[in-house]
C-alpha positions as CSV (number, residue, x, y, z in Angstrom):
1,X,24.2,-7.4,-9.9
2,X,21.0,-8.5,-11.7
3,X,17.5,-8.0,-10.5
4,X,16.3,-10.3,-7.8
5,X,19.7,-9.9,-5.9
6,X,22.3,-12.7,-7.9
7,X,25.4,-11.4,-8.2
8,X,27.9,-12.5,-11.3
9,X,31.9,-11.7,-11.5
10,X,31.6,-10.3,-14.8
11,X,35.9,-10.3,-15.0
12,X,35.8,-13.8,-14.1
13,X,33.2,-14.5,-17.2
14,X,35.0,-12.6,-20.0
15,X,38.8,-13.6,-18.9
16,X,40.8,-14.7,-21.9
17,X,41.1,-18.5,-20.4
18,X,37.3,-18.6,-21.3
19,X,36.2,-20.5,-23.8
20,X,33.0,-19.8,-25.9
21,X,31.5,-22.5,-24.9
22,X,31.7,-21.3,-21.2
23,X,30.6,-17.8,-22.3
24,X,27.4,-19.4,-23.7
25,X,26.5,-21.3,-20.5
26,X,27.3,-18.1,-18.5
27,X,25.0,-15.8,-21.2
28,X,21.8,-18.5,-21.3
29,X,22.3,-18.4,-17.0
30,X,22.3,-14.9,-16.5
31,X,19.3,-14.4,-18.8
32,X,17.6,-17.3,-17.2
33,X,18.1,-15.0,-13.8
34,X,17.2,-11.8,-15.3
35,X,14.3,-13.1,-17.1
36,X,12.9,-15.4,-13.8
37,X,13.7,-12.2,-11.8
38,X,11.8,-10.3,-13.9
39,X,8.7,-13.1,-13.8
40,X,8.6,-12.7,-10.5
41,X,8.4,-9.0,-10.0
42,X,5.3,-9.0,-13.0
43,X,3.6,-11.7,-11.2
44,X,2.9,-9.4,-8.2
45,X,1.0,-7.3,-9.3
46,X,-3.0,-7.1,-10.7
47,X,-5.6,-5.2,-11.1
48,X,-9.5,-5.1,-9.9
49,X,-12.4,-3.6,-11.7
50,X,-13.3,-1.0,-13.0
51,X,-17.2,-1.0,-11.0
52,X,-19.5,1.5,-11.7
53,X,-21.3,3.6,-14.5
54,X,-19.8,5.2,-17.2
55,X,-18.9,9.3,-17.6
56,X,-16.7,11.5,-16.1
57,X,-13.1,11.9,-16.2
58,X,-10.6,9.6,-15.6
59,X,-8.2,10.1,-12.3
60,X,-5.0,7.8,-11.5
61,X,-3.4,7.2,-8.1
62,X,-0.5,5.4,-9.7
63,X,2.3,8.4,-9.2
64,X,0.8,8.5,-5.2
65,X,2.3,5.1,-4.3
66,X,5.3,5.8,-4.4
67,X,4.9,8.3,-1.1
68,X,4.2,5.0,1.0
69,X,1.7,2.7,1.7
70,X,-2.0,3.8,2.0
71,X,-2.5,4.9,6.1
72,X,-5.4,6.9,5.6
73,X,-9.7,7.0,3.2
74,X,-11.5,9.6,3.1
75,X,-14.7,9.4,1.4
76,X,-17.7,11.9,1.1
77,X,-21.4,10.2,0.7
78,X,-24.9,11.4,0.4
79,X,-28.0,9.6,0.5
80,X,-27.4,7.6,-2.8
81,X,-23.8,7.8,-3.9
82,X,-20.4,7.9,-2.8
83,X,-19.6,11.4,-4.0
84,X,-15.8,11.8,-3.4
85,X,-12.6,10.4,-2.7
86,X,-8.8,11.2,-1.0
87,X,-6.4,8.6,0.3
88,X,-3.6,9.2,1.8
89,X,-0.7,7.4,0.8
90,X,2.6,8.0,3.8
91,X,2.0,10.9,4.7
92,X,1.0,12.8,1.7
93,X,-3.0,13.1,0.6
94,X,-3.5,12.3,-2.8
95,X,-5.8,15.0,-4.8
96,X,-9.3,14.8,-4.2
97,X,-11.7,13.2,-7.1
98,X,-14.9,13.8,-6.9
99,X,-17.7,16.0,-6.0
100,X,-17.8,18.5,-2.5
101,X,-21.8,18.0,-1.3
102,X,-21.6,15.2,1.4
103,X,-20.5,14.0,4.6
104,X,-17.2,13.4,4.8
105,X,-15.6,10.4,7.1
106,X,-12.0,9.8,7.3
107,X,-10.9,6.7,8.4
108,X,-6.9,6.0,9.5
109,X,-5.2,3.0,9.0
110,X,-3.0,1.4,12.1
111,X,0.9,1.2,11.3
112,X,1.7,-1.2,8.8
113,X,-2.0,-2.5,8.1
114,X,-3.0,-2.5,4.5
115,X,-6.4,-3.1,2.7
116,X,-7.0,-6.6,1.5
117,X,-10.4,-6.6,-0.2
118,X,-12.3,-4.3,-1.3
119,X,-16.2,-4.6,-1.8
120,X,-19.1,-2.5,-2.5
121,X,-22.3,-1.4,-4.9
122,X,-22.9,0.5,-7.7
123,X,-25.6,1.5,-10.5
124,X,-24.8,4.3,-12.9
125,X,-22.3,5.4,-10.5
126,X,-20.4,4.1,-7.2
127,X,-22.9,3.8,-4.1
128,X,-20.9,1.7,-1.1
129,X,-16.8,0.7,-0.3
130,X,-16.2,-1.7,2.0
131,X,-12.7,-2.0,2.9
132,X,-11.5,-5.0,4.7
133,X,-7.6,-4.4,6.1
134,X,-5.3,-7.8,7.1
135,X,-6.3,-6.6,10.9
136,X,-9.7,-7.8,10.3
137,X,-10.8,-4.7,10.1
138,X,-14.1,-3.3,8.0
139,X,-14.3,0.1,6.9
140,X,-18.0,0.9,5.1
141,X,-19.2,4.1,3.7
142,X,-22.1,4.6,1.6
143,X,-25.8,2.6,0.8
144,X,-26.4,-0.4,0.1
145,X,-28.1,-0.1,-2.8
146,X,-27.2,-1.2,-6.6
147,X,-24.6,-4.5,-8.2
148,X,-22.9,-6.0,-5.8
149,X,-18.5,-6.3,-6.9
150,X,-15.9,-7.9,-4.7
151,X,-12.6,-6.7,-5.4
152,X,-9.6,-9.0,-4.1
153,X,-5.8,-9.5,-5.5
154,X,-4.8,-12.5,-7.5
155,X,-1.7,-13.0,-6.3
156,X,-1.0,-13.8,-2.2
157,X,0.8,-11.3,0.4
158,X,-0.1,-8.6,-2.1
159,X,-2.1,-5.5,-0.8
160,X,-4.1,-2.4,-2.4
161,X,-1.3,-0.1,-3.2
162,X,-3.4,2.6,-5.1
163,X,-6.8,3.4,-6.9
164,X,-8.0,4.2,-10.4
165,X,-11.0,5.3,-12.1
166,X,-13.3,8.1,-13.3
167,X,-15.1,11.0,-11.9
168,X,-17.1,13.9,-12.6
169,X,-17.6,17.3,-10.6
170,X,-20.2,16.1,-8.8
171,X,-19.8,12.2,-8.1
172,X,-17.3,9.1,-8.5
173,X,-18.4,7.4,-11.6
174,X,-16.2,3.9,-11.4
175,X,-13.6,2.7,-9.5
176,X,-10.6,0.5,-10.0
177,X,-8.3,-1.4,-7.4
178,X,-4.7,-1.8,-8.4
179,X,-2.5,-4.8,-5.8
180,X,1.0,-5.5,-5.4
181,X,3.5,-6.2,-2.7
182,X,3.3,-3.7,0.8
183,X,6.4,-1.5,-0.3
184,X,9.6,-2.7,2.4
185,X,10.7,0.6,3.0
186,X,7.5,2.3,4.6
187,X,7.3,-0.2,7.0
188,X,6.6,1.8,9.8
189,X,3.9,4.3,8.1
């Protein structure tokens, strides 16, 4: 089977009644399917940002996705900055970025609702996330102070899947928004 679900009778293909001219045809269409298959995974996906200052170290969600869809945000603010960050991705909490002065709010996703858009400020560093969810839903934390950014994917059907950026011990220094398909086999997270 090739990716993107076409099967091939490989047997059928190299028998010894085949001649090379029908060996040809049969290589150029499978890569033709394997290569459009491929196309159409790549196309999926895409990236958003990164917003904010510059500083601090850099922090990846990318392994975290693979534990499920994102179901739950926390984030910590003070009076000027978002300071940190944990999302839960399934069932499993990511490591927290960021710094440990703050409020902390915690907001859960429903079953199979996924963040859409993304928006927010910053300056030197990240000051407000507004999440928007396919449920219509709006999820704010922070002040709304600093550059406005408007984060959405470039592809359609495609939700956030995981976040990127860079942090110190203190604060959240940028952030990045990374979109693909909602995975098919945490449907029910």
């Amino acid at each position: 089977m090739i990716s993107g679900g076409i099967r091939v009778n490989v047997h059928f293909l190299l028998s010894s009644h085949s001649s090379p001219r029908m060996l040809t045809v049969a290589f150029l269409a499978l890569l033709c399917a394997s290569a459009s298959a491929s196309k159409l995974q790549a196309s999926s996906s895409s990236f958003s940002g990164e917003y904010g200052g510059y500083g601090g170290k850099r922090f990846s969600h990318s392994a975290n996705q693979l534990d499920g869809p994102i179901t739950a945000i926390r984030v910590r603010v003070n009076s000027y900055y978002i300071i940190g960050l944990q999302v839960r991705y399934g069932k499993v909490w990511s490591d927290y970025v960021g710094g440990k002065l703050g409020k902390l709010h915690e907001i859960s996703l429903d079953p199979g609702e996924s963040v859409v858009q993304v928006s927010g400020k910053y300056r030197n560093y990240l000051r407000k996330l507004v999440f928007v969810t396919d449920k219509s839903r709006v999820l704010t934390f922070g002040k709304n102070r600093g550059k406005n950014f408007k984060a959405v994917p470039l592809h359609p059907n495609t939700v956030l899947r995981f976040i990127s950026g860079r942090s110190g011990q203190s604060i959240i220094n940028a952030i990045g928004f990374h979109w693909d398909v909602y995975p098919s086999k945490h449907e029910n997270c």
